[in-house]
DSSP file (Angstrom, degrees, kcal/mol; ACC not computed):
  #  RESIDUE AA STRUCTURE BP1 BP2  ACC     N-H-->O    O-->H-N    N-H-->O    O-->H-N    TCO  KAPPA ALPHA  PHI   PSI    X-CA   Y-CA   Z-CA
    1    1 A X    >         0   0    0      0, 0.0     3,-2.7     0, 0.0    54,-0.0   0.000 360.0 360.0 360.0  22.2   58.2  -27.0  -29.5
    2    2 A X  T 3   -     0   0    0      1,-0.3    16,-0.1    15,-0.1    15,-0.1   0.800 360.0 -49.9  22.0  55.3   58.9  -26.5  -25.8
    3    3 A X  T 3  S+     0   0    0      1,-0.3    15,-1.4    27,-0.2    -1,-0.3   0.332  98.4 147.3  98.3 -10.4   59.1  -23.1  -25.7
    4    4 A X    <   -     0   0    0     -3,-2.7     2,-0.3    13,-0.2    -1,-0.3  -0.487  56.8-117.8 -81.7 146.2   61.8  -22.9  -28.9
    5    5 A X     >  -     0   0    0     -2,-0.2     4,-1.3     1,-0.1    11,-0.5  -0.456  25.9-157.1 -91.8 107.7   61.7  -19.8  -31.3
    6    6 A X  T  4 S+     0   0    0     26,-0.5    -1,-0.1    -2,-0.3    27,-0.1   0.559  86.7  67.6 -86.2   5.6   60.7  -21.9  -34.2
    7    7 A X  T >4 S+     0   0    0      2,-0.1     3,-4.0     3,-0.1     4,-0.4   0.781  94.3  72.4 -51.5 -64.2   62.2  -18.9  -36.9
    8    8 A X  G >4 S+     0   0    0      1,-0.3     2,-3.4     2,-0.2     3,-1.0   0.676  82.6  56.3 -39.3 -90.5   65.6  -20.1  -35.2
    9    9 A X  G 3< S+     0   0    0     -4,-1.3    -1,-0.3     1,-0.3    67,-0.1   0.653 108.0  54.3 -24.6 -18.0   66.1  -23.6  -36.8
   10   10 A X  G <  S+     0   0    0     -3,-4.0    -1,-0.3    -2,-3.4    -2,-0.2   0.273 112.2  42.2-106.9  27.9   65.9  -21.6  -40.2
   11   11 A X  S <  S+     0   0    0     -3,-1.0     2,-0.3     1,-0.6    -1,-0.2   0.574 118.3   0.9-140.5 -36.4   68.9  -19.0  -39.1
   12   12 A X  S    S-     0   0    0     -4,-0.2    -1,-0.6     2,-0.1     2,-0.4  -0.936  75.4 -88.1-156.7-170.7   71.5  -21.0  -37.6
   13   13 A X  S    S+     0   0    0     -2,-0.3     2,-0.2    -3,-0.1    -5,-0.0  -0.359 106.5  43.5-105.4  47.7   72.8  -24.5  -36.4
   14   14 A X  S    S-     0   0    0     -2,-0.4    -2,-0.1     2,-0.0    -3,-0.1  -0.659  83.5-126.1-166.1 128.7   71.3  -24.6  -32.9
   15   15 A X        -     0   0    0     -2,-0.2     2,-0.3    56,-0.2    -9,-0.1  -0.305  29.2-118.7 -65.0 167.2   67.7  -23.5  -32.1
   16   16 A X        -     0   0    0    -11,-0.5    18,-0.1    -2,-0.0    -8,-0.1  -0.490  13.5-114.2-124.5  74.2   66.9  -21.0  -29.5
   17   17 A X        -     0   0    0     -2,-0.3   -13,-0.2     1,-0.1   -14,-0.1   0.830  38.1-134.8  24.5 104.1   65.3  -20.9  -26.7
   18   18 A X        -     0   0    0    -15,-1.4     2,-0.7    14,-0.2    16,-0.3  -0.242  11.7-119.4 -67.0 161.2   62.2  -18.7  -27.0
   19   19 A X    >   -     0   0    0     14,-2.5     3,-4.1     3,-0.3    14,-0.4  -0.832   8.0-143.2-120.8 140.9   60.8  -15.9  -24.4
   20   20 A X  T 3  S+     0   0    0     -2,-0.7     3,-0.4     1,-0.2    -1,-0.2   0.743 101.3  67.2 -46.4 -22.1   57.3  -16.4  -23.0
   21   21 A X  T 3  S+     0   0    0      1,-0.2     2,-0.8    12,-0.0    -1,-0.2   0.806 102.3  56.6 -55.6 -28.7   57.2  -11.8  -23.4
   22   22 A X  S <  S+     0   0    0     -3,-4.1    11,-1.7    11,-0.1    -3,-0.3  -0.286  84.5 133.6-131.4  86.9   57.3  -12.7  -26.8
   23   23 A X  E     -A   32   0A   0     -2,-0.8     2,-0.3    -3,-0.4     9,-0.2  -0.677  34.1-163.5-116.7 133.7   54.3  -15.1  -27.8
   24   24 A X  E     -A   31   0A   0      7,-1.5     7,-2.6    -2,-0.3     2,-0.5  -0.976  21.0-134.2-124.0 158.1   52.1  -15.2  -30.1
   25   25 A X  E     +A   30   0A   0     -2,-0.3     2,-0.4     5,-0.2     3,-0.2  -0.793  42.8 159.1-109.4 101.0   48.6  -17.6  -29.8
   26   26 A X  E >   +A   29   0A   0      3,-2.0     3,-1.9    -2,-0.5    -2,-0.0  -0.992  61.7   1.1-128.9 139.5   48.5  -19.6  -33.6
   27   27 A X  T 3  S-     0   0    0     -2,-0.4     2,-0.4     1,-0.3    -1,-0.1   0.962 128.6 -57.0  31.5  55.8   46.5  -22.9  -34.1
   28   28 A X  T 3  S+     0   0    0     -3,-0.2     2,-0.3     1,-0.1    -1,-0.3   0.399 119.5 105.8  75.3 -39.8   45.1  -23.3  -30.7
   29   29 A X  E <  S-A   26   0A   0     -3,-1.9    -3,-2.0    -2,-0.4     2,-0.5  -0.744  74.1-121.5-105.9 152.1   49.3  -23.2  -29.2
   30   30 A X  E     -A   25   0A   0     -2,-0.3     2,-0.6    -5,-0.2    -5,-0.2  -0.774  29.1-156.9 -91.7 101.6   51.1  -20.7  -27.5
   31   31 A X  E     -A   24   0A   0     -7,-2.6    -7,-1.5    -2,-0.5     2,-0.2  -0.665   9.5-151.8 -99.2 133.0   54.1  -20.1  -30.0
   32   32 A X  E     -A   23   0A   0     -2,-0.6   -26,-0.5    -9,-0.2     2,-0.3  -0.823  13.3-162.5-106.6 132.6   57.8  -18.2  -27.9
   33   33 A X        -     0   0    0    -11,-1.7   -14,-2.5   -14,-0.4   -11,-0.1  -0.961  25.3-140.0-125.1 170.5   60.2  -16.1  -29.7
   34   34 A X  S    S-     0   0    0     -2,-0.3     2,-0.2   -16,-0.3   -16,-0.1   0.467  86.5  -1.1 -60.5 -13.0   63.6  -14.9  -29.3
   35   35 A X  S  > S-     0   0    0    -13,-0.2     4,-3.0     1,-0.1     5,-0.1  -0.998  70.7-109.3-161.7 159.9   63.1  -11.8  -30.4
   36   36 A X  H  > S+     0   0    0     -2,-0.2     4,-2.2     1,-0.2     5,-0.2   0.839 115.2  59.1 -90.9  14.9   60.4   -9.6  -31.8
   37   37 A X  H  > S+     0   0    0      2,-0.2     4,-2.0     3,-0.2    -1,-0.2   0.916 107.3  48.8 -66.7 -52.9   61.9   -9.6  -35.1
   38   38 A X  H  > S+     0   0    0      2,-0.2     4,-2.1     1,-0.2     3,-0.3   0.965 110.7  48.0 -48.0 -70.9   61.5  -13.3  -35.1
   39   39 A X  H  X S+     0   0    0     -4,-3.0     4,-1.7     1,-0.2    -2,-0.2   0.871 110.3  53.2 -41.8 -59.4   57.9  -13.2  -33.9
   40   40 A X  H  X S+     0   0    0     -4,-2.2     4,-1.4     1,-0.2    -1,-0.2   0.818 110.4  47.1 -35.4 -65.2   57.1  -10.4  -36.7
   41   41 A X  H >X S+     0   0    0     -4,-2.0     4,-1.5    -3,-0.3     3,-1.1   0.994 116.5  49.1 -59.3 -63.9   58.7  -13.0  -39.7
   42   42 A X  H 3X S+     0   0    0     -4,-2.1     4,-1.8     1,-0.3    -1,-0.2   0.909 106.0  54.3 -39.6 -50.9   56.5  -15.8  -37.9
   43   43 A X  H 3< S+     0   0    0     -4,-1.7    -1,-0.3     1,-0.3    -2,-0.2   0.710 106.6  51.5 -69.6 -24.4   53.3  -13.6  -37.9
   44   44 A X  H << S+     0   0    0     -4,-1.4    -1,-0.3    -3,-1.1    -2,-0.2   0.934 133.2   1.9 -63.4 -56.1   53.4  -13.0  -41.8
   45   45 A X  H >X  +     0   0    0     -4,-1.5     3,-2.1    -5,-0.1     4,-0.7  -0.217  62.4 165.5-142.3  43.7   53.7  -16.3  -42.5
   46   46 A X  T 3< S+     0   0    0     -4,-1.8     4,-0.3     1,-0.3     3,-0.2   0.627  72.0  65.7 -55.7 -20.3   53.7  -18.7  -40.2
   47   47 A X  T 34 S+     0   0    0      1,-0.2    -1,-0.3     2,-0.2    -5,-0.0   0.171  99.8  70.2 -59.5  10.9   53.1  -22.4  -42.3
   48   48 A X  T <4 S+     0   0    0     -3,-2.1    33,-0.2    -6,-0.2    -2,-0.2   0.739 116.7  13.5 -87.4 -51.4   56.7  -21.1  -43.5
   49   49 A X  S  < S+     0   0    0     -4,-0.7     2,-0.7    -3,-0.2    -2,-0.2   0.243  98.5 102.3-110.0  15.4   58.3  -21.8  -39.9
   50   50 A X  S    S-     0   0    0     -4,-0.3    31,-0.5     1,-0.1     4,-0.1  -0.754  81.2-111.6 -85.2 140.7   55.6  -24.1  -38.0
   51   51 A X    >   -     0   0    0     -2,-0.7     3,-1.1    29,-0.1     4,-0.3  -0.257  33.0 -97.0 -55.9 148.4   57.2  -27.9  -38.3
   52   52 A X  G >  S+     0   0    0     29,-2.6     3,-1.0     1,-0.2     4,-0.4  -0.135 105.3  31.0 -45.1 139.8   55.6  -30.5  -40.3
   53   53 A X  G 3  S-     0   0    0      1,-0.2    -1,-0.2     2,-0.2    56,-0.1   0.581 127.1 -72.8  99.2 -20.0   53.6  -32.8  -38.9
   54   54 A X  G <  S-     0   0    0     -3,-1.1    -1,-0.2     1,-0.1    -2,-0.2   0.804  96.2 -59.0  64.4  41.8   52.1  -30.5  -36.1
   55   55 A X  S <  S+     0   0    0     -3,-1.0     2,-0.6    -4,-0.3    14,-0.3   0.378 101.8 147.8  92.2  -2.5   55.7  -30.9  -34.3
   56   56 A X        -     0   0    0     -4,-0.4    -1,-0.2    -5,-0.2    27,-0.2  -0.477  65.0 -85.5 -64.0 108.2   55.1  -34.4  -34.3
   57   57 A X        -     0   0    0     -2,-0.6    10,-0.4    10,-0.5    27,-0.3   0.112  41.9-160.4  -2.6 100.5   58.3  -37.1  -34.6
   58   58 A X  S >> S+     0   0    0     25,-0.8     4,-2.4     1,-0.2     3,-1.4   0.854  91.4  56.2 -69.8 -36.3   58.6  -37.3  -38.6
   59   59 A X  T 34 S+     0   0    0      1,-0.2     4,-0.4     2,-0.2    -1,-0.2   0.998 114.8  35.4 -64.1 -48.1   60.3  -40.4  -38.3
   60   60 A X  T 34>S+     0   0    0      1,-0.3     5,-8.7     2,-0.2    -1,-0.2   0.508 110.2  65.4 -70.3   1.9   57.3  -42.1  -36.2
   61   61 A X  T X45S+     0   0    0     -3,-1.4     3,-3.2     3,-0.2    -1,-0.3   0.888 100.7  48.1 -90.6 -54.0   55.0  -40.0  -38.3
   62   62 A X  T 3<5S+     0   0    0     -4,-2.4    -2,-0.2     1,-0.3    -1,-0.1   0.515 112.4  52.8 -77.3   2.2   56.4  -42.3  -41.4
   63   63 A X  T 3 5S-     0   0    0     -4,-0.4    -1,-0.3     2,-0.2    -2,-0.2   0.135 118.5-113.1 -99.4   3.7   55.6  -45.3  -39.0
   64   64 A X  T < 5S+     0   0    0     -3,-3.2     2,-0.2     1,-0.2    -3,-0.2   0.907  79.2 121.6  62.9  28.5   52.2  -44.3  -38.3
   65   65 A X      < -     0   0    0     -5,-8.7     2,-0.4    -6,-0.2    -2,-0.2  -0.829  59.1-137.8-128.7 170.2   52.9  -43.6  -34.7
   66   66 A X        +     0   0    0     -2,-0.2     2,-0.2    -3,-0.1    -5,-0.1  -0.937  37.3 160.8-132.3 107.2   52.4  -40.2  -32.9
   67   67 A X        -     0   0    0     -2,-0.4   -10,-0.5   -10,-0.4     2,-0.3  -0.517  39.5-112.7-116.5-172.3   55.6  -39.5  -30.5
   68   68 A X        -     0   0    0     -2,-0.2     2,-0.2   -12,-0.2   -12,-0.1  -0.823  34.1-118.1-115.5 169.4   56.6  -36.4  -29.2
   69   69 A X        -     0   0    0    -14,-0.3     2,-0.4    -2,-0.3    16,-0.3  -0.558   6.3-123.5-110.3 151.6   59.9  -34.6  -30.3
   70   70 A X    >   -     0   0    0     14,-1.0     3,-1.3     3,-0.2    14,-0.2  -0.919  25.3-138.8-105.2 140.4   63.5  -33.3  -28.8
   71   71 A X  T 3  S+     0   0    0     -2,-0.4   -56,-0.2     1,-0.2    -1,-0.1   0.763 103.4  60.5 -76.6 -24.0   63.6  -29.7  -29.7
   72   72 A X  T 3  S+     0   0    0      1,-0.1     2,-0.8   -58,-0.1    -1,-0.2   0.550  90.3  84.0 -48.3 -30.2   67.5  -30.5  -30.5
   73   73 A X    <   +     0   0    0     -3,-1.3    11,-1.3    11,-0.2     2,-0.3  -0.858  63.6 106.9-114.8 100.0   66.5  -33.1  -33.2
   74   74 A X  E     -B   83   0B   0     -2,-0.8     2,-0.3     9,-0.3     9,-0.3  -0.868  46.3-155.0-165.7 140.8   65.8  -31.9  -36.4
   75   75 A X  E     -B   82   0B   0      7,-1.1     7,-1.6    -2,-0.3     2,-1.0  -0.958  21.2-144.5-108.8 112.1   66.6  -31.2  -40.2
   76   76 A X  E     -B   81   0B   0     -2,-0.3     2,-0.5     5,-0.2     5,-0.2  -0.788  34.1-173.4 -99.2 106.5   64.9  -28.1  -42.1
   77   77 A X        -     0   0    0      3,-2.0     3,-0.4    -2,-1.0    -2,-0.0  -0.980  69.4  -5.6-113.2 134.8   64.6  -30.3  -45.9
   78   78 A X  S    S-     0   0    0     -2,-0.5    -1,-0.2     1,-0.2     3,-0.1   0.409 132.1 -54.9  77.8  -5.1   63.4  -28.1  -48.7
   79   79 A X  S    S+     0   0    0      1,-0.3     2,-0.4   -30,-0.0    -1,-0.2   0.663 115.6 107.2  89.0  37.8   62.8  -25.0  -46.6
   80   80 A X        -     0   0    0     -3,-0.4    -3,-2.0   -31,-0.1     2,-0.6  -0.973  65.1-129.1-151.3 139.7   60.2  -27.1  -43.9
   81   81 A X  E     -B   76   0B   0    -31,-0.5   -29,-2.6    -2,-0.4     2,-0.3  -0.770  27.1-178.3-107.8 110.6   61.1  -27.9  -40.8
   82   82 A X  E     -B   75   0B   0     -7,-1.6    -7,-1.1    -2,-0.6     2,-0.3  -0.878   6.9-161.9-115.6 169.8   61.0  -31.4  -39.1
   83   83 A X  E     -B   74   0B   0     -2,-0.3   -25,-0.8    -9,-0.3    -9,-0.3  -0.988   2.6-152.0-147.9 138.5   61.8  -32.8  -36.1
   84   84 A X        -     0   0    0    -11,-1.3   -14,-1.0   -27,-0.3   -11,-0.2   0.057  35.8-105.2 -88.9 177.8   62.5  -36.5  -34.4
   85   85 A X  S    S-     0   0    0    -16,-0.3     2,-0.2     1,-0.2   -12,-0.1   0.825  93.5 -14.6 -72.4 -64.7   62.1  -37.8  -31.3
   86   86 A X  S >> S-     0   0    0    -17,-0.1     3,-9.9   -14,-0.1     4,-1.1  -0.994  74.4 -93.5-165.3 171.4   65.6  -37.9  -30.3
   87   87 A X  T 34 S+     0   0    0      1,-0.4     4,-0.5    -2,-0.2   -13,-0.1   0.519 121.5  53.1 -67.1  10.9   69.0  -37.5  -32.0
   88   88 A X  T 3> S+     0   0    0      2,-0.2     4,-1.2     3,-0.1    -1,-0.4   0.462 106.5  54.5-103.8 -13.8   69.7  -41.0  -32.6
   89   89 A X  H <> S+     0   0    0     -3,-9.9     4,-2.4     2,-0.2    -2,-0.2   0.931 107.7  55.4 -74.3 -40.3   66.2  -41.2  -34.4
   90   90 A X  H  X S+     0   0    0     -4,-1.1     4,-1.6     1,-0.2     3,-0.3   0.931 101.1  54.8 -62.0 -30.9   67.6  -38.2  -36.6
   91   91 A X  H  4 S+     0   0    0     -5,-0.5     4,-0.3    -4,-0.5     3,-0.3   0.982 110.3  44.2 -51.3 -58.4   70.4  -40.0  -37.6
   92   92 A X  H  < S+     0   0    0     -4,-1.2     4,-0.4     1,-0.2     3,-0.3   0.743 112.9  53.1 -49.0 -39.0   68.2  -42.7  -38.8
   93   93 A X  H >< S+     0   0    0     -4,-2.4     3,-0.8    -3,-0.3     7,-0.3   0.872 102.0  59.5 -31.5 -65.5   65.7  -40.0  -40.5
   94   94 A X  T 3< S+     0   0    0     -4,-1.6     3,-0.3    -3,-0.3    -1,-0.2   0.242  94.6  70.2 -75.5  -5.6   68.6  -38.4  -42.4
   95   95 A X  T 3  S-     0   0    0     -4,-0.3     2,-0.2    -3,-0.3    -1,-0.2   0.966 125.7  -3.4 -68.1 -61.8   69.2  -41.9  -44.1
   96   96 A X  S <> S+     0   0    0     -3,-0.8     4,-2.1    -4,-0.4    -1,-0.2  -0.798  86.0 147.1-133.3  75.2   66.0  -42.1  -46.4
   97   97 A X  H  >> +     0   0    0     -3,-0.3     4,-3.9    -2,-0.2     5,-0.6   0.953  68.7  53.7 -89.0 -17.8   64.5  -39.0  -45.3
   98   98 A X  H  >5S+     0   0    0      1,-0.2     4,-1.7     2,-0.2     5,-0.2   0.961 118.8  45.4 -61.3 -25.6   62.7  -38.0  -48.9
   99   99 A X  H  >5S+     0   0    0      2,-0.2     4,-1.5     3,-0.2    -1,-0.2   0.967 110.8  50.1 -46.2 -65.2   61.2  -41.8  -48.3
  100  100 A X  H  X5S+     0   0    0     -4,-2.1     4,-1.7    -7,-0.3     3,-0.5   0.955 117.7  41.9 -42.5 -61.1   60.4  -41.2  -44.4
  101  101 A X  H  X5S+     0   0    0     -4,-3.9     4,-1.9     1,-0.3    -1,-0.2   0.866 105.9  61.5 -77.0 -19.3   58.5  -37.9  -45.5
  102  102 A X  H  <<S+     0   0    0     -4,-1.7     4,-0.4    -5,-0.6    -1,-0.3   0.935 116.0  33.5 -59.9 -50.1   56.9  -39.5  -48.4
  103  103 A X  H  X S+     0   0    0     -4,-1.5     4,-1.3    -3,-0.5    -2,-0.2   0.639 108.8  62.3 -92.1   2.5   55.3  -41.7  -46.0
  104  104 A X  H  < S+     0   0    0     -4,-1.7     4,-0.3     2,-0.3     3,-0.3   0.953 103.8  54.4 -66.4 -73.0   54.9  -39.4  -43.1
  105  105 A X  T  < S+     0   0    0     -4,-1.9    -2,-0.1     1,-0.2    -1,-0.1   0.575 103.5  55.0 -32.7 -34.5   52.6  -37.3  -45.6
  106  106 A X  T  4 S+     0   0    0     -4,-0.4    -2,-0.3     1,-0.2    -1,-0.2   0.991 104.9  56.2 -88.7 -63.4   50.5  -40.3  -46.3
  107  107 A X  S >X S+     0   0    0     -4,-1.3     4,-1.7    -3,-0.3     3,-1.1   0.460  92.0 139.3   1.2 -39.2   50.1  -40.5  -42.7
  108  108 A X  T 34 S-     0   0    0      1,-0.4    -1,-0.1    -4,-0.3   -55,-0.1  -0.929  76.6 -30.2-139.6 135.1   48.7  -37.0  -42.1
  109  109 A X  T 34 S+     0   0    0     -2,-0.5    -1,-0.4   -56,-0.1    -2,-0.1  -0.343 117.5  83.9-107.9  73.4   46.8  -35.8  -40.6
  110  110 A X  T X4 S+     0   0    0     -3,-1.1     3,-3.1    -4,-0.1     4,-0.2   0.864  85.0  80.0-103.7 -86.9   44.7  -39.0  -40.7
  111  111 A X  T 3< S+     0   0    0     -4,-1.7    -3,-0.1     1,-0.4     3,-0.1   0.457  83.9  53.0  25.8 -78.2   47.0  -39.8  -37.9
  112  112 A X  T 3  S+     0   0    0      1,-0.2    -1,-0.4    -5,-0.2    -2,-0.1   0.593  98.5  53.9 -68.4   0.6   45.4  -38.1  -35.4
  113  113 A X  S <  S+     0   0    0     -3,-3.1    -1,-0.2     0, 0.0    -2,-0.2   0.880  85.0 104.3-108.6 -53.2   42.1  -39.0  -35.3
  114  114 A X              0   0    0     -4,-0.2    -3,-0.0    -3,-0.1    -4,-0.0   0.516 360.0 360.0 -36.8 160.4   42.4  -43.0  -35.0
  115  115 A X              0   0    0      0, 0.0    -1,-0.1     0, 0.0    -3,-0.0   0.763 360.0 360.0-112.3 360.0   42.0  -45.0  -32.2
């Protein structure tokens, strides 16, 4: 998530830039928040505020491809958070997304293990 305080996307209409003082270590990645208040809500529950996908491009997710994401480009559908590639892919996302995530899901995590 490059260093963004992934509690932000679910609080307002810009994420926020997390600070490496206030980290916590979940699945194997080093996760930055803005505050600890933020961290705290993460550490109770974190599959509430991690993205889908394991931060992976949802749209390329629903392609069967594995891209990486702009921390800028994203939608929270349903209370779960995805995120694109880049903000002309979300536009395209936001078209059909319950379709896109419908196949996204079928995707994963299969995904990651091919070759």
């Amino acid at each position: 998530m490059a260093g963004y305080d992934p509690v932000s996307y679910f609080q307002g209409d810009i994420p926020v830039q997390g600070r490496p003082e206030i980290s916590v270590t979940w699945k194997g990645a080093e996760w930055h928040f803005a505050s600890l208040a933020n961290r705290a809500l993460f550490e109770a529950n974190p599959r509430a505020f991690a993205p889908q996908f394991g931060g992976y491009c949802s749209y390329a997710m629903a392609q069967g491809l594995l891209k990486g994401t702009d921390p800028g480009a994203w939608q929270v559908v349903d209370g779960r958070l995805y995120l694109t590639y880049s903000p002309e892919i979300e536009r395209k996302w936001r078209e059909d997304q319950v379709e896109y995530i419908h196949q996204a899901e079928g995707n994963w995590p299969e995904i990651l293990y091919r070759e």
